[in-house]
N, C-alpha and C positions, 0 to 999 in steps of 0.2 A: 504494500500500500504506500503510496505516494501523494499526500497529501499536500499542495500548494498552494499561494496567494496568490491574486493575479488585481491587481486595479483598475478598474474598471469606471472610467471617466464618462459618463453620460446625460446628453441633454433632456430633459425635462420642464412642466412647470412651474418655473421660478431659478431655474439652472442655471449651470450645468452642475453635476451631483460628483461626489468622488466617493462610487462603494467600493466590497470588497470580495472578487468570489473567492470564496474557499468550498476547495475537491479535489476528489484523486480523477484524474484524466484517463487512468488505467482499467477505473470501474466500468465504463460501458456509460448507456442509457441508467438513469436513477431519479427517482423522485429530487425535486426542487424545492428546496426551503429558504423565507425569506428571515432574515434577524432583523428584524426591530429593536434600537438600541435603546436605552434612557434618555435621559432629558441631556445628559454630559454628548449625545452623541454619537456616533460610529468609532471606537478606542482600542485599546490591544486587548482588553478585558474580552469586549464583542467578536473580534480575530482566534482569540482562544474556543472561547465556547462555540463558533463555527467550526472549531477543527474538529472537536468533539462531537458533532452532529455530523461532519462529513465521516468520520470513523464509523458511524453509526449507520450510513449507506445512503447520505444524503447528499447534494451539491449545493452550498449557501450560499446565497447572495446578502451579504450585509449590507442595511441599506442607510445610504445617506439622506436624512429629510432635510436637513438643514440647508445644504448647497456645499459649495466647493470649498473647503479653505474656513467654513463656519464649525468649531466645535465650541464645545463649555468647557473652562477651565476648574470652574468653581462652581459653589451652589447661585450665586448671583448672577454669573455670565450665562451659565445654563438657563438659569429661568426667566432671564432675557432673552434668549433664542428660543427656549418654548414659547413664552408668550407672543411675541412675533409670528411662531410657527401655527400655533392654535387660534389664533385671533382670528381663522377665518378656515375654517371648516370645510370650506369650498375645494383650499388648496389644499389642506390633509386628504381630502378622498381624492384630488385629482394625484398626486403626489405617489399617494400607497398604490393606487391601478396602475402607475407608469411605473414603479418597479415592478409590479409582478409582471407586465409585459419586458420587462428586460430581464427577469430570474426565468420567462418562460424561452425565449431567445438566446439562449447562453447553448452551446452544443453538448451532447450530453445529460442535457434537462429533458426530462419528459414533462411535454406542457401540460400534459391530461392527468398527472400527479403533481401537484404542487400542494402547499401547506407555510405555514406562517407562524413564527413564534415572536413574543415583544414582552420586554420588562419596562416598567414605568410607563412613561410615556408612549414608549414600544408596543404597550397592551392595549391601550389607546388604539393606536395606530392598526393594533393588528382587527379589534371589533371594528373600526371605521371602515376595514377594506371590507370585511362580512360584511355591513350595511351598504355599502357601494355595489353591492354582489360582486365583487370579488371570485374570479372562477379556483379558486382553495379548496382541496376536500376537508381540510383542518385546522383551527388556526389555536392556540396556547398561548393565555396569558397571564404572565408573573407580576403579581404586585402591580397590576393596570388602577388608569384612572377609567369610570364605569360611565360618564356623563351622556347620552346621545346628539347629535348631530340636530340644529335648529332647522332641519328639513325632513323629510318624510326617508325612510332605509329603501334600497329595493330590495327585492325578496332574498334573504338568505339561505344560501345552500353551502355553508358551508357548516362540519359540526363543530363544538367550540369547548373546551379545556378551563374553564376560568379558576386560575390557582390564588387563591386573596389571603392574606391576612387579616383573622377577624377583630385585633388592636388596630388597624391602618387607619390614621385619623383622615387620611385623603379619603377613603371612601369609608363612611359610618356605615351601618346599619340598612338606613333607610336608601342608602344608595344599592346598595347589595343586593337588597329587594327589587328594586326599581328594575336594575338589569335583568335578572330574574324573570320579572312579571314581563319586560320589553321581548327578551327572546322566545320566550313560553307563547306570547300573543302572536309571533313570526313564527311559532312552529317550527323553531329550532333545536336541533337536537342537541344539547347542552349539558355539560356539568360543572357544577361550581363548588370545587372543595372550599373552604376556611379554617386555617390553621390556628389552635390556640397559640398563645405565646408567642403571637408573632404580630409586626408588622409591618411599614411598608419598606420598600429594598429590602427583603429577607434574604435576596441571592447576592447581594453588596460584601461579598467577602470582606473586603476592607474598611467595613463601615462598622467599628460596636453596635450590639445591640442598646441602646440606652434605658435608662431603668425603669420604664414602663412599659418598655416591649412594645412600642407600637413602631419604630423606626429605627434598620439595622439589621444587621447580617443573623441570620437565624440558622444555625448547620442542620436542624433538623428537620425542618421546611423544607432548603436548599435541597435536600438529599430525596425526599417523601415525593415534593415537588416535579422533580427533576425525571423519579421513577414513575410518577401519575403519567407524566407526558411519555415518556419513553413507550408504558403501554397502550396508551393512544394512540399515538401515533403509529404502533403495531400493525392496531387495527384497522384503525385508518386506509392504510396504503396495503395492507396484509391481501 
């Protein structure tokens, strides 16, 4: 197995974007997976965990939303490029469709298997492209924010993963439900674990957990997490 990075410079709306594919060239034709980063970004964190997925029998496209040359340094710079990035909706859903058209074009992708994983803001990202109908047979999302889109979804066909911590003070309770009751009324085939003692970034290695567990790297999440998608996405593409 020969698994390599290739960069991958591509125009888009709001471009041009600098992702990342990670795969082995060696495997053949293989399911297509896209990484949705955090709010920091497309990062080596994001390049690692795509090697892991490409180990795993997949071809990854890490995707850039930001554009070329835009990352977050920090929690302030970051959340100045989210909020720019999310302040309009329009461009998150045209954004995530124009990568999956570039993770379905990539050789070696099978476009009739694709799939989508997103942490933070990433999770975001990844139910936007389901509500865009997004042609995905699975999309998995870690420590996402759950909010919908100030216009009507088109129909979802893809199934969906939603991995939460039930501390995450970005999404309470009442948000949990909301997406719940959103996908259940689309007839989407869905599951939403909630991990006690955890909450939001639980896959942030590098982040304490802080003393009320709602914000912070969780190993036992990370791990429970990590094996929930693993066998979905079995199934999934199985």
């Amino acid at each position: 197995m020969a698994i390599t990075r290739t960069i991958h410079i591509h125009e888009g709306p709001g471009g041009p974007f600098e992702s990342m594919f990670v795969g082995d060239a060696s495997a053949g034709t293989q399911p297509g997976m896209l990484l949705f980063p955090n709010f920091f970004g497309a990062k080596e964190w994001d390049f690692a965990k795509a090697e892991t997925l490409a180990a795993q029998g997949y071809k990854v496209l890490v995707v850039d939303y930001y554009g070329q040359g835009k990352r977050g340094h920090d929690m302030a710079s970051s959340s100045e490029l989210l909020h720019d990035f999310m302040a309009d909706r329009t461009v998150v859903k045209g954004r995530v469709l124009d990568a999956l058209a570039e993770l379905k074009a990539f050789p070696g992708v099978d476009p009739d298997k694709c799939g989508a994983i997103g942490f933070c803001a990433g999770g975001k990202c990844v139910l936007d492209l389901a509500r865009a109908g997004g042609a995905i047979l699975g999309g998995v999302v870690f420590h996402g924010v759950y909010d919908a889109p100030p216009f009507p979804n088109a129909p979802i066909t893809a199934k969906l993963l939603i991995c939460d911590g039930w501390n995450d003070n970005l999404c309470p309770p009442e948000m949990k439900v909301a997406l719940c009751k959103e996908l259940t009324a689309a007839d989407v085939d869905w599951q939403f674990a909630s991990y006690s003692r955890t909450g939001h970034g639980f896959t942030a290695d590098g982040t304490p957990l802080n003393e009320d567990k709602s914000f912070g790297f969780q190993p036992d999440t990370n791990r429970r997490s990590w094996t929930a998608m693993t066998g979905f996405l079995d199934e999934v593409f199985g």
